[in-house]
C-alpha positions in Angstrom: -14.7 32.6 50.2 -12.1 30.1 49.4 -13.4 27.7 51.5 -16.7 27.8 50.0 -15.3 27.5 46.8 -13.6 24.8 47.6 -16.3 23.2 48.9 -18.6 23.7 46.0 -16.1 22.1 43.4 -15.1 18.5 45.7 -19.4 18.8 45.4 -19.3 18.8 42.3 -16.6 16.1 41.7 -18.7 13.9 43.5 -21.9 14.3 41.8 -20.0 13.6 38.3 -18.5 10.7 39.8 -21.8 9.2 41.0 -23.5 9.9 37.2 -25.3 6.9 36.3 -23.2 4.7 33.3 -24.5 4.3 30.1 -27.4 1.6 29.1 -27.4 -0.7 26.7 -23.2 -1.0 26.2 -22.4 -2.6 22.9 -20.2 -5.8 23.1 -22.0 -8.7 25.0 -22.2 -11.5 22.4 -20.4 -14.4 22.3 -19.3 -16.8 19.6 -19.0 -20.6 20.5 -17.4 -22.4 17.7 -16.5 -26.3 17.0 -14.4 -27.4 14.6 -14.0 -30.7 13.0 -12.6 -32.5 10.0 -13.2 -35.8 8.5 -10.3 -38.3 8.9 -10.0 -41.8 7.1 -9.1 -44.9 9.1 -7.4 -47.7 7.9 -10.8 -49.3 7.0 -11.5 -46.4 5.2 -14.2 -45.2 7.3 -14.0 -41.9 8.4 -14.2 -39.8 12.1 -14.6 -36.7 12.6 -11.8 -35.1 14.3 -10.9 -32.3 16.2 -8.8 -29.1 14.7 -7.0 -28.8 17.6 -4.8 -25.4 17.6 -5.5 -24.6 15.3 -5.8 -20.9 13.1 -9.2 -19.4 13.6 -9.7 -15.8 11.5 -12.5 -13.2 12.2 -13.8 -10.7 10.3 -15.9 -7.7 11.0 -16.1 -4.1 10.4 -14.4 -3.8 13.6 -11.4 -5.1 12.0 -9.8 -8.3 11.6 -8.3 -10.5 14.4 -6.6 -13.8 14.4 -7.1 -16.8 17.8 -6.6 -20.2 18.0 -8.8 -23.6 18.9 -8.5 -25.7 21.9 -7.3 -29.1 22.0 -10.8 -29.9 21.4 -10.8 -27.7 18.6 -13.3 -25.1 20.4 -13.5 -21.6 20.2 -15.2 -19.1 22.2 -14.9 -15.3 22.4 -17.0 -13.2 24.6 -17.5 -9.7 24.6 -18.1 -9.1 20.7 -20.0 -5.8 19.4 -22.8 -6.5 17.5 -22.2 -7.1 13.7 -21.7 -9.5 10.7 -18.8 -11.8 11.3 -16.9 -13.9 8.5 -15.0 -16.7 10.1 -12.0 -19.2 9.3 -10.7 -22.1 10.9 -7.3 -23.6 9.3 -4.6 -25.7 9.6 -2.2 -27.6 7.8 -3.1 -31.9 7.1 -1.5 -33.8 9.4 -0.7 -36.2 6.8 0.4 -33.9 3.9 1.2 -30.4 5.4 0.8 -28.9 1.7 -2.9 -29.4 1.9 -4.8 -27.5 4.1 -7.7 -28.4 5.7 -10.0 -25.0 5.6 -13.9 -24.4 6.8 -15.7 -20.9 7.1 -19.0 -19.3 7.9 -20.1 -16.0 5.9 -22.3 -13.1 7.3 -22.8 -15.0 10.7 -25.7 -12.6 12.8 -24.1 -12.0 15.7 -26.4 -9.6 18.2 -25.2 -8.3 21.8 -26.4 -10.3 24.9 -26.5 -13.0 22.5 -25.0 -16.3 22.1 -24.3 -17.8 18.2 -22.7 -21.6 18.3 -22.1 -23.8 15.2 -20.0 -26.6 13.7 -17.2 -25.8 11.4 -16.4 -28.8 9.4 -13.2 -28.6 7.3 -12.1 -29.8 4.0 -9.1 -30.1 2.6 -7.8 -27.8 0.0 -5.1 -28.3 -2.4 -4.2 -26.4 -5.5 -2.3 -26.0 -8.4 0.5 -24.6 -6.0 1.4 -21.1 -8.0 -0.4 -18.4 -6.1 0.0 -14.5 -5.8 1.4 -14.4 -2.1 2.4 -10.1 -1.6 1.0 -7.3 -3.8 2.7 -4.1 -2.8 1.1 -1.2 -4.8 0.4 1.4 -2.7 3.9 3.4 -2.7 6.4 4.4 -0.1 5.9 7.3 2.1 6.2 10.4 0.0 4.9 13.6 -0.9 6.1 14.2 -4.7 3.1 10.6 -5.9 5.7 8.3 -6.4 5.1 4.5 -6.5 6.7 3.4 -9.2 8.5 0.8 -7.2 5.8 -1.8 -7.0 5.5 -5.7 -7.3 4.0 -9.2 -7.6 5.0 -11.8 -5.5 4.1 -15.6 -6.4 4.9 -18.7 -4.3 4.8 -21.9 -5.1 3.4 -23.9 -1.8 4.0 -27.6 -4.0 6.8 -29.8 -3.5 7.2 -29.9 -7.1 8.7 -27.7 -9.6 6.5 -25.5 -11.5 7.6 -24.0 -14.9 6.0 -20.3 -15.6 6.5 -20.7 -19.6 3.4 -19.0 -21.4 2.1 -17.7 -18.0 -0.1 -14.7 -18.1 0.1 -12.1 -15.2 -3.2 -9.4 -15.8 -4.4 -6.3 -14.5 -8.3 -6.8 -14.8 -9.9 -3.0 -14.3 -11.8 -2.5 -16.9 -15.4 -3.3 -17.8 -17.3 -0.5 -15.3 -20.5 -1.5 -16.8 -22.5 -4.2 -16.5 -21.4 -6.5 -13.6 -18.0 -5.0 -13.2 -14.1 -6.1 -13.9 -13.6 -10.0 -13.7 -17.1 -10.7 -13.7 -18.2 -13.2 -16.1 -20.5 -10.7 -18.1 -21.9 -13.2 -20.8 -22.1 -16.0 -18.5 -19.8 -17.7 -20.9 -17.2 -19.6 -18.3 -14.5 -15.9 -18.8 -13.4 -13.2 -16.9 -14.0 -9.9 -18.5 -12.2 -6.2 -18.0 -8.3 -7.0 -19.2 -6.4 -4.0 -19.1 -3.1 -5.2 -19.0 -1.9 -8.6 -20.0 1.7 -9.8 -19.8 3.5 -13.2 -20.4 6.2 -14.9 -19.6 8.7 -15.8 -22.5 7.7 -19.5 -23.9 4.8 -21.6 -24.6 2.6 -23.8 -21.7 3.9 -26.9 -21.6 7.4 -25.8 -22.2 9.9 -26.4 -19.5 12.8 -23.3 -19.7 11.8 -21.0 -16.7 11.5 -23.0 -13.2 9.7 -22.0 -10.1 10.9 -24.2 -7.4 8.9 -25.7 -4.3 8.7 -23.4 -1.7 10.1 -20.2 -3.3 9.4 -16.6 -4.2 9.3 -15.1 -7.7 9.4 -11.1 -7.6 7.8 -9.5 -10.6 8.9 -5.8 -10.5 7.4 -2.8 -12.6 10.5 -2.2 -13.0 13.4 -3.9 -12.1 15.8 -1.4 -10.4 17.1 -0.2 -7.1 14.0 2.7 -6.7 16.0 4.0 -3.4 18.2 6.0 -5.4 14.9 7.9 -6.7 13.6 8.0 -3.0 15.6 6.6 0.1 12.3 4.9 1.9 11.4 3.2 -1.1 12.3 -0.8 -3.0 15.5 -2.2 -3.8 13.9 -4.2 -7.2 16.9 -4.6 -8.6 17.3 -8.3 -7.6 13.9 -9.2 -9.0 13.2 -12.2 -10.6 11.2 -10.3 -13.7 10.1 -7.0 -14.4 7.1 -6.0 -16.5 8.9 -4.9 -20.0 6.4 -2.8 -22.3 8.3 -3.4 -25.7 5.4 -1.1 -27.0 7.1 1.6 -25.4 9.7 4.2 -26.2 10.6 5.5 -23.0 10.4 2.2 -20.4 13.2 0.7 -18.2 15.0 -2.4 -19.6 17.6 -3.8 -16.7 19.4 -6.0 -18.7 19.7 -8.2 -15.6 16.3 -9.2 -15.0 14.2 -11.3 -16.8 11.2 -9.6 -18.8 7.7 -10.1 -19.0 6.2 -9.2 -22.1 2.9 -7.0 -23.4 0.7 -8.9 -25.1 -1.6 -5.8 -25.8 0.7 -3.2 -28.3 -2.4 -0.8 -27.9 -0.9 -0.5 -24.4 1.8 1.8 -24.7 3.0 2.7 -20.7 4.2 1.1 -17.9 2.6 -1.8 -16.5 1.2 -0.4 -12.8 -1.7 -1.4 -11.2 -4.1 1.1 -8.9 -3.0 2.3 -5.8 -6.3 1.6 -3.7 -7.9 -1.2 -5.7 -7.3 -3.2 -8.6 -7.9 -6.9 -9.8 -4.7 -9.0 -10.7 -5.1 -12.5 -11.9 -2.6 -15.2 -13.5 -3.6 -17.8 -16.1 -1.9 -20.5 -17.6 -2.0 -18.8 -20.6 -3.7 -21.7 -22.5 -6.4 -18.9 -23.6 -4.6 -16.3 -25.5 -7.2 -14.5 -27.0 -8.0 -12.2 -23.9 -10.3 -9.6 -26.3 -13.6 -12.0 -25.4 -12.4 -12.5 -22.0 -9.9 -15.5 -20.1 -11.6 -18.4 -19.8 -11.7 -19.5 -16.0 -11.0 -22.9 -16.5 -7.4 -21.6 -17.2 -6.9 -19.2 -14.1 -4.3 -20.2 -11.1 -5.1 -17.2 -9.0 -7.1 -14.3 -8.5 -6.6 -11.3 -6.1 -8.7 -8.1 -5.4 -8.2 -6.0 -3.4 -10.5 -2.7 -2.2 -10.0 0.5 -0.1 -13.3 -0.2 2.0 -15.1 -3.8 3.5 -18.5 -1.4 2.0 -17.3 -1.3 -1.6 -18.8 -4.2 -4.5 -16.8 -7.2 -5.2 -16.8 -7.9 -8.6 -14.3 -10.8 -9.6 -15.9 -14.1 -10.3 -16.4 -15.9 -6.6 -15.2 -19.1 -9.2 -11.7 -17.5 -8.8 -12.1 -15.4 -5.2 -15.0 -15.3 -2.9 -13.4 -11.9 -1.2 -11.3 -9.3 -1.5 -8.6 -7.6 0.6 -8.5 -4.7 2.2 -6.0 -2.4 1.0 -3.4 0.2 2.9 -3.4 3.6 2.6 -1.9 5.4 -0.6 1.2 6.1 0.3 1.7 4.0 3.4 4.6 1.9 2.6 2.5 -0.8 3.6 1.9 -4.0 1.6 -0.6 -6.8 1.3 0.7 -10.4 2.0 -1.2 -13.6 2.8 -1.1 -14.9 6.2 0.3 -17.6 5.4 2.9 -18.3 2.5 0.6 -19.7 -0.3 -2.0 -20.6 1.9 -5.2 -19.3 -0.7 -8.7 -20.8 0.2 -10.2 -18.8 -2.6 -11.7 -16.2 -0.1 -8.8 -13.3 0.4 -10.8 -11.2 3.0 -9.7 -13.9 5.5 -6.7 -14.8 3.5 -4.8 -11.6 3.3 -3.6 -8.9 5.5 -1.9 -5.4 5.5 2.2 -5.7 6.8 3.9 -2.4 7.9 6.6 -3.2 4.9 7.3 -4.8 1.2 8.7 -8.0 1.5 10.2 -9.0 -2.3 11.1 -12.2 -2.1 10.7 -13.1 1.6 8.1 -14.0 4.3 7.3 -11.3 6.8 
């Protein structure tokens, strides 16, 4: 009987081994890329050159991953799942390493058994040098909703000193209706939805708070060593500024860090911005009337960020042509660029999530 048995269940090993594999496997596309950028002889003419090595970012709603070009600036990937891919090829000038030279394709079609090839051609990108480079928000790990220990990180990518007098760092939720936060809903040249809008001490122009090349500035909701509240959270205590609500009766003033001040006294709590998704942007703070809007003309940077690829963007694609995706609540995990002030206006290629806050430091 045993033997039979036996017999019956190698039988039936076999047969399962044998079944026939699935048809029509996802995952046979390829993408053939080449990437140039324009150079200027000393005639003045220009050639178009190879990006050779250099940074080449996909996107997909299989996730985000990061290759690099040939020395003939070529790239091709085999074995893709069929889907809508955004894609960015970078790397810094050759000449002037704080410009980068940037080209991307949107919503490329890419179907299995298929091949998609095209020419990237770069242009160089320079700006006014402040960005928003980390944005933690979500909260450390933790079961008692804290996340009070968030922060703002700006870099300044120029080889120049910057000054942040007058500057105006916002939370931009608001405005549901209509064409959504940040939008420009009166096609008027302004963002719309301020929530929250801070400043730093001073008037633009003046020169009494520098920001030097190639250095972080930590703005803290408040400037304090959170880990004595809960051990796995941030140390802000070193922070460059905190956001100071002078409005408020019951916020934290350390006397050791710099404050950023409310400009809205109908806004009475802490400045925090949303967990999953949230709009912050920083203007010069030429336009101070923010209750019709910030006029764009005035904006450094923009950042949105969203829980899901799915969800609308609605900040002006003047100021961002993307948004990031965003960590769990609750994570610990922040959002940093990929590179330190690298910001080609398009943050779902320009951002990604890092297992930790870094205040004040590159990853």
């Amino acid at each position: 009987m045993k033997t039979i048995f036996s017999f019956y269940l190698i039988f039936m090993l076999f047969v399962g081994c044998r079944e026939n594999p699935p048809v029509g496997v996802d995952g046979g596309a390829e993408i053939q890329i080449f990437s140039v950028w324009d150079s200027v002889r000393q005639d003045q003419s220009t050639v178009s050159s190879p990006m050779k090595n250099a940074k080449a970012i996909l996107t997909s709603e299989y996730g985000t991953f990061v290759k690099t070009t040939d020395e003939n600036g070529v790239l091709i990937l085999s074995g893709l799942p069929s889907s809508l891919y955004n894609i960015s090829i970078r790397m810094p000038h050759p000449s002037d390493p704080s410009i980068l030279l940037v080209g991307s394709l949107r919503d490329v079609p890419v179907i299995s058994g298929s091949k998609f090839s095209d020419t990237i051609l770069a242009k160089p990108i320079s700006s006014f040098g402040i960005a928003v480079n980390e944005v933690y928000a979500c909260g450390p790990v933790n079961n008692i909703f804290f996340f009070f220990d968030q922060f703002i990180e700006l870099y300044n990518s120029s080889d120049s000193v910057k000054y942040l007098d007058g500057m105006q760092v916002m939370r931009v939720s608001g405005n549901s209706a209509g064409k959504g936060a940040g939008a420009d809903e009166d096609d008027d040249g302004d963002i719309d939805g301020i929530t929250y809008i801070f400043k730093f001490p001073g008037l633009p122009g003046q020169k009494n708070y520098p920001f030097n090349p190639k250095t972080f500035q930590v703005l803290a909701s408040d400037g304090i060593n959170h880990k004595s509240t809960l051990a796995n959270s941030v140390d802000l205590s070193n922070a460059d500024w905190e956001f100071y609500n002078q409005f408020s009766a019951n916020d934290i003033d350390n006397p050791s860090v710099n404050n950023l001040i409310n400009i809205r006294s109908d806004r009475t709590v802490d400045f925090l911005i949303g967990l999953n998704d949230d709009i912050i942007v920083i203007a010069s703070g030429i336009d101070s009337i923010w209750i019709d809007g910030i006029d764009i003309s005035t904006i450094i940077d923009g950042f949105e960020y969203q829980s899901s690829p799915t969800l609308m963007k609605t900040l002006d694609n003047r100021i961002d042509r993307g948004f990031a995706l965003s960590p769990g609540k609750y994570s610990g995990q922040s959002m940093q660029r990929r590179d330190s002030g690298g910001d080609t206006n398009d943050s779902s290629l320009d951002w990604e999530i890092i297992p930790n806050p870094t205040p004040g430091y590159f990853k």
